[in-house]
N, C-alpha and C positions, 0 to 999 in steps of 0.2 A: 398505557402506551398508546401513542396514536403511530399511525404506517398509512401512508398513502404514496404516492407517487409521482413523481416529475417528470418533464422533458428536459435536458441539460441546453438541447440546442432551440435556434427558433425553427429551422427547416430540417427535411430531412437528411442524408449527407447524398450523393450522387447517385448511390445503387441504395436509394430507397429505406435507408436503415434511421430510425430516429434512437439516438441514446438517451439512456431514462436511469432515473435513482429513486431505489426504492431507501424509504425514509422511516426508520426505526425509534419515532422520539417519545424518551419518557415524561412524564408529566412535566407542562412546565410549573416551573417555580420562579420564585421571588430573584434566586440568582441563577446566571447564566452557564450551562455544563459546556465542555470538550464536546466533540462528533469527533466519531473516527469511520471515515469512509473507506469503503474495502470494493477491494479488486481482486475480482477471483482470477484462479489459473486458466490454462486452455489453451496454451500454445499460439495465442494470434488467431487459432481457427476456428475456436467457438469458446463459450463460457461453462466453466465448470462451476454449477451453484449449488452443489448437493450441501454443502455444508455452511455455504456465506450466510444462511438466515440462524442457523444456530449460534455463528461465531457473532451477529449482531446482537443476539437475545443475550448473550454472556457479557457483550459490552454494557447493554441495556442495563442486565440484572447489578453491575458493580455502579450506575448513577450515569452515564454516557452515554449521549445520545449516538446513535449508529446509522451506517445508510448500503448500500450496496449498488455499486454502478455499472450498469449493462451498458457497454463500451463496444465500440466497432471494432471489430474483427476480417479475419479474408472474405473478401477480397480488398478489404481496406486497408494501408499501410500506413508505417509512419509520417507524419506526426497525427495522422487522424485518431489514434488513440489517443496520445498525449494529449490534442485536442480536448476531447471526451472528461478527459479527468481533471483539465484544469477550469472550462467549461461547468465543471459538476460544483468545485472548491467555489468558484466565483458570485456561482448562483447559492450556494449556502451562506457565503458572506454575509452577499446582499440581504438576507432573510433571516441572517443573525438575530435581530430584534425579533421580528415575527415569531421565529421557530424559539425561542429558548435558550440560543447557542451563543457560547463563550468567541466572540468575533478573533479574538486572537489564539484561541485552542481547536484550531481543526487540523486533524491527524489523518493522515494517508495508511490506508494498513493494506498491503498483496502479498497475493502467495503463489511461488512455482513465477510465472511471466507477469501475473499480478503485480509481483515484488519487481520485474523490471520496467512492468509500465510505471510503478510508485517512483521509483529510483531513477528513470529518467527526468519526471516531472521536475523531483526533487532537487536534480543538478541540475536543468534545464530552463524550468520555468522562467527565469527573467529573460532567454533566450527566445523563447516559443510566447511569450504572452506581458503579464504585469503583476504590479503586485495584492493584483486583487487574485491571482490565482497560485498565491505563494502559500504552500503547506507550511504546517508549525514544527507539525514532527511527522515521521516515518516510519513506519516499519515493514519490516523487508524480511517477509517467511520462504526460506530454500526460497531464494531468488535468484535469478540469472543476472549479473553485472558486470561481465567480461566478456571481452574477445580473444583475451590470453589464451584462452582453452581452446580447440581447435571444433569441438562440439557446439561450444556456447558462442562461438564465430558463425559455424552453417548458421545455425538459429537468428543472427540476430542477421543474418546478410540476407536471408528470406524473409523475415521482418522489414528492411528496408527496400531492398534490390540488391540483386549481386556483384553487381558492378558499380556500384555505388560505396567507393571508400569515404568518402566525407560523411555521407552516414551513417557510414560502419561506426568511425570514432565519436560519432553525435551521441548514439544510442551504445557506445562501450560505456557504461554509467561507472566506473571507475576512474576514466581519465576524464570525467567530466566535473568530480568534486571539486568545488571551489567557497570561498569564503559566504556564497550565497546557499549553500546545501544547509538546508533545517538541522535541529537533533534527530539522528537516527537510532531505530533497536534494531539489530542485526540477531537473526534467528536460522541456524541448519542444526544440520548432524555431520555425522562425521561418516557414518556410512552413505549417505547420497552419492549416487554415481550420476546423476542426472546434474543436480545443483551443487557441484563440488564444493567440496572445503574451499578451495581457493579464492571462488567466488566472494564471499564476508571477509576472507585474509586480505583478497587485493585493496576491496575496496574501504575496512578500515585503517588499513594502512596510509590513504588518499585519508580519510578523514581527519587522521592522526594529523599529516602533514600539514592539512588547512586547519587543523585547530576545529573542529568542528566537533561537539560533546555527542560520544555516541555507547552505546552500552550494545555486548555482543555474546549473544550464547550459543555455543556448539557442542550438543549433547552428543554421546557417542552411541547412540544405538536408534535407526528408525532411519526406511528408507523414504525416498523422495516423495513428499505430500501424504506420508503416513499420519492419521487422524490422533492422537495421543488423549482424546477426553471420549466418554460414551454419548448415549443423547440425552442426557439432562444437562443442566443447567446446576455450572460451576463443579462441574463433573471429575470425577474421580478418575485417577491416573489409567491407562494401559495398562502398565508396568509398576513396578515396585515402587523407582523415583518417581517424582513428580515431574514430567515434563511439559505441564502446562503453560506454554508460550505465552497465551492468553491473557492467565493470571498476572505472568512477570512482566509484561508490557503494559497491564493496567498500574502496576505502580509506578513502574519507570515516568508513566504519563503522570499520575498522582503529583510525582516530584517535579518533574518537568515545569505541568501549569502548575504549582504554587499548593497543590489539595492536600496536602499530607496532612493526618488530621493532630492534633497537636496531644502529647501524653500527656 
């Protein structure tokens, strides 16, 4: 594995913050892998990373190259995250050749606000940028993606400003699906009182509508950003089922780019 690390921007951003990706890549080879870059949780006000370098070593360990993006937070607001991550997508592109990486297989993976900065990129980006910062696929762990909820409204109205309805409806990453939204995995539980059920109902429903191919799992037991592997590598459940998100988004991708390996 090689891991070093990047700046995503050329300058700092205005309170001094410079965004940076750390970069999980396995050997290269003769052909080109997936990266899936991840965006941890943290509410906008800081980065929760206790567990983004294990979740990249489990990408690592199945053949995918992985990255993890230390993103602007408060006092920085919308779109300076989005920024950040599509900034990060851009700069991989460009380095497709160099680094190893499948130019048309790079995957967005957040979790908790992670999963709503992935999900706005993901409906937004030809809005906010080009198509050099357009993700392939998505995936969205207990994410936040509505304003329907009266919760996940405070949340996102302090993310942009409070008085600011236009981008309230910017960042409601549900009514922002359209025919340009990547394949998405869609990942909660059923007990989450933070990242409700409704949140993946509303917004596969928008995906359904635009036609957009997305696979969605809502297990029934484990609350919001609850860890379900231990710390090794390709890890053994919590609980009895299996609720390794990880595992099932590695295939989903598998079929997604074309890897499925042939019986």
């Amino acid at each position: 594995m090689r891991y070093f690390e990047v700046n995503v921007r050329d300058y700092p951003t205005e309170y001094g913050f410079m965004p940076s990706l750390q970069l999980y890549l396995v050997e290269k080879s003769d052909n080109p892998r997936p990266i899936v870059i991840i965006a941890p949780g943290g509410r906008y006000t800081k980065l929760v990373d206790s567990d983004q370098d294990r979740i990249a070593l489990q990408y690592n360990a199945a053949g995918f190259h992985a990255a993890v993006l230390n993103y602007s937070v408060k006092p920085h607001h919308f779109p300076e995250p989005q920024q950040d991550l599509m900034s990060a997508i851009r700069l991989v592109r460009e380095h497709a050749w160099e680094w190893g990486i499948m130019e048309s297989g790079i995957a967005i993976c957040g979790f908790s606000v992670g999963g709503h900065l992935c999900a706005s990129v993901s409906t937004l980006w030809h809005k906010l940028g080009d198509e050099k910062c357009r993700p392939d696929a998505v995936i969205l762990c207990y994410a936040i993606l509505t304003s329907r909820l009266n919760h996940c409204r405070m949340f996102l109205k302090d993310h942009v400003g409070y008085d600011d309805e236009e981008r309230l409806k910017l960042v409601s990453c549900d009514e922002q699906v359209s025919k340009y939204t990547p394949p998405t995995f869609l990942y909660n539980t059923f007990e989450d009182k933070l990242t409700n059920v409704e949140n993946v109902l509303y917004y596969a429903e928008n995906l359904k509508k635009h036609e957009i191919p997305f696979e969605m799992h809502i297990f029934p037991k484990g609350q919001h950003g609850e860890s379900w592997c231990d710390s090794t590598i390709w890890a053994t459940p919590m609980r009895r089922r299996d609720y390794n998100y990880i595992r099932i988004s590695l295939e989903w991708m598998r079929e997604l780019f074309g890897l499925m390996e042939a019986k």
